[in-house]
C-alpha positions in Angstrom: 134.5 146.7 69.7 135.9 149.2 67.7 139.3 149.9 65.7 139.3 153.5 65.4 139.8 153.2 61.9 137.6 155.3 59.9 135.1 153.6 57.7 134.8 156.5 55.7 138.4 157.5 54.7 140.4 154.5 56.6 141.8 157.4 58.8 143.5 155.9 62.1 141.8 157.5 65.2 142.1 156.7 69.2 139.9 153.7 69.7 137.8 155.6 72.2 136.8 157.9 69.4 133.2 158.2 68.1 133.7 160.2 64.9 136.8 160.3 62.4 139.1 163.8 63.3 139.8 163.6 59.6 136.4 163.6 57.9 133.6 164.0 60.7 132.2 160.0 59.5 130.8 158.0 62.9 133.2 155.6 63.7 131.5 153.8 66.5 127.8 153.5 68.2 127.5 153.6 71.9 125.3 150.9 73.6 122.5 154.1 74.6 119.2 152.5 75.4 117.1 155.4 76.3 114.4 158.5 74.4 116.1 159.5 71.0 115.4 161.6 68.2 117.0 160.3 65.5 117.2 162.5 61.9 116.1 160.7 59.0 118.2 161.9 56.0 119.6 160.3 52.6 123.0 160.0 53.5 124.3 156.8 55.3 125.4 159.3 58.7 123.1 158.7 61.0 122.2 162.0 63.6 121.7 160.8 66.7 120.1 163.2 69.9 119.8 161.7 73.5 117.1 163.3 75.2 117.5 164.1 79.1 115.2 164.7 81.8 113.6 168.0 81.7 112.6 170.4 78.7 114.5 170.3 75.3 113.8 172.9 72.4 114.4 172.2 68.9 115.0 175.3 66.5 117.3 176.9 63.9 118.3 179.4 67.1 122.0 178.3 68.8 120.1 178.8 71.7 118.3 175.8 71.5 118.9 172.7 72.7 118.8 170.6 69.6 119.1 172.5 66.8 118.4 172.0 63.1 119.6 173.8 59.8 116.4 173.6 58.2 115.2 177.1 56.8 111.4 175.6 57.2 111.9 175.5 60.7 111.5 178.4 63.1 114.0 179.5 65.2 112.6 178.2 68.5 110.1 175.8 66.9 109.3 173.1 69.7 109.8 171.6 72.6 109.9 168.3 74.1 109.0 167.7 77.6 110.9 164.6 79.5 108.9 164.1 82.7 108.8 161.0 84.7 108.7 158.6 82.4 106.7 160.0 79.9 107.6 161.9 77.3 106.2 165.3 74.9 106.1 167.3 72.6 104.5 170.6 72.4 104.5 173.3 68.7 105.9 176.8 70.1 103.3 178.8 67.5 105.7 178.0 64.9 105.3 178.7 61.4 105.1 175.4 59.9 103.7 173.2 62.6 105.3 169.8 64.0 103.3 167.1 62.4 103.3 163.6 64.4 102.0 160.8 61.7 101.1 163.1 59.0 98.6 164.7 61.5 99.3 168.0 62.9 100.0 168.5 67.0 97.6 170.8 68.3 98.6 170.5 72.0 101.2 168.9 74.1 101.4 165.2 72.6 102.9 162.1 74.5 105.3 160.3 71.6 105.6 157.0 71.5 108.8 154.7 70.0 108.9 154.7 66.5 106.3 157.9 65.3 107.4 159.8 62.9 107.9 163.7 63.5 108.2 166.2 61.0 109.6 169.9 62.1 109.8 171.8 58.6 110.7 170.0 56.2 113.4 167.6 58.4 111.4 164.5 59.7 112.9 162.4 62.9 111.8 159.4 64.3 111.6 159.2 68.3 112.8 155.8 69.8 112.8 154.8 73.6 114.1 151.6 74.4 112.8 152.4 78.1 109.4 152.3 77.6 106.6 149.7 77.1 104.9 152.4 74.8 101.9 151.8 72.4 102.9 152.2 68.8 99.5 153.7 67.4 
C-alpha cells in the first residue's frame, strides 16, 4: 500500500512508517474504522485522534489526553465519555465553552458522525464509522 517515500520531501522511510522521520508529513493512513476526532485546519496534514473506551479530556494541560495548543482553550477544557456504544461530550466550566453546531453544550451531549465541535477557537469534526448515528 505504501512506499515509505515521503510525499512531502521524497524522504525514503521504512515502509511500515506512518510519518516521514525527516519532516514529520503523514506518509500513510491506517484502515481505522471507529470514533475520531479529527482537527480541521488549513494545512493539507490532517490530525487524526482515535478515541478509546472510557473517559478522554481535551485541554492545553500535558495531562490530558488529547491535547490542543490553542491559547482559547482551557487547560482541562472537556471531556468525552466513550460508554457502550454511545458516545459524549461534556464542557469542564471552561472559559470559552465547547460549541456543537454553532450551539453551545450545556450538559453532557451524545455526538453523532459528522457534527462539528468547536473548543476555543480550534474546531474538530467527530466521525464513527461504528455507528448507525442520526446526523441532526
Amino acid at each position: 500500500m505504501s512506499t515509505g517515500i515521503c510525499p512531502s520531501c521524497n524522504h525514503q522511510n521504512r515502509s511500515d512508517s506512518k510519518f516521514c522521520t525527516q519532516c514529520g508529513h503523514k506518509i500513510r493512513d491506517d484502515d481505522f474504522f471507529g470514533p475520531r476526532l479529527s482537527v480541521l485546519t488549513q494545512e493539507q496534514n490532517k490530525i487524526v485522534f482515535h478515541l478509546k473506551k472510557g473517559h478522554s479530556t481535551i485541554g492545553r494541560d500535558i495531562e490530558n489526553s488529547i491535547v490542543i495548543n490553542d491559547d482559547k482553550i482551557s487547560k482541562f477544557h472537556a471531556i468525552i465519555i466513550y460508554e457502550d456504544d454511545s458516545i459524549w461530550i461534556k464542557d469542564l466550566e471552561s472559559k470559552n465553552g465547547v460549541f456543537i453546531g454553532g450551539k453551545k453544550v450545556q450538559d453532557k451531549t451524545e455526538l453523532y458522525s459528522g457534527c462539528l465541535i468547536k473548543l476555543g477557537s480550534t474546531m474538530f469534526k467527530f466521525e464513527n464509522d461504528t455507528s448507525n448515528s442520526i446526523n441532526n
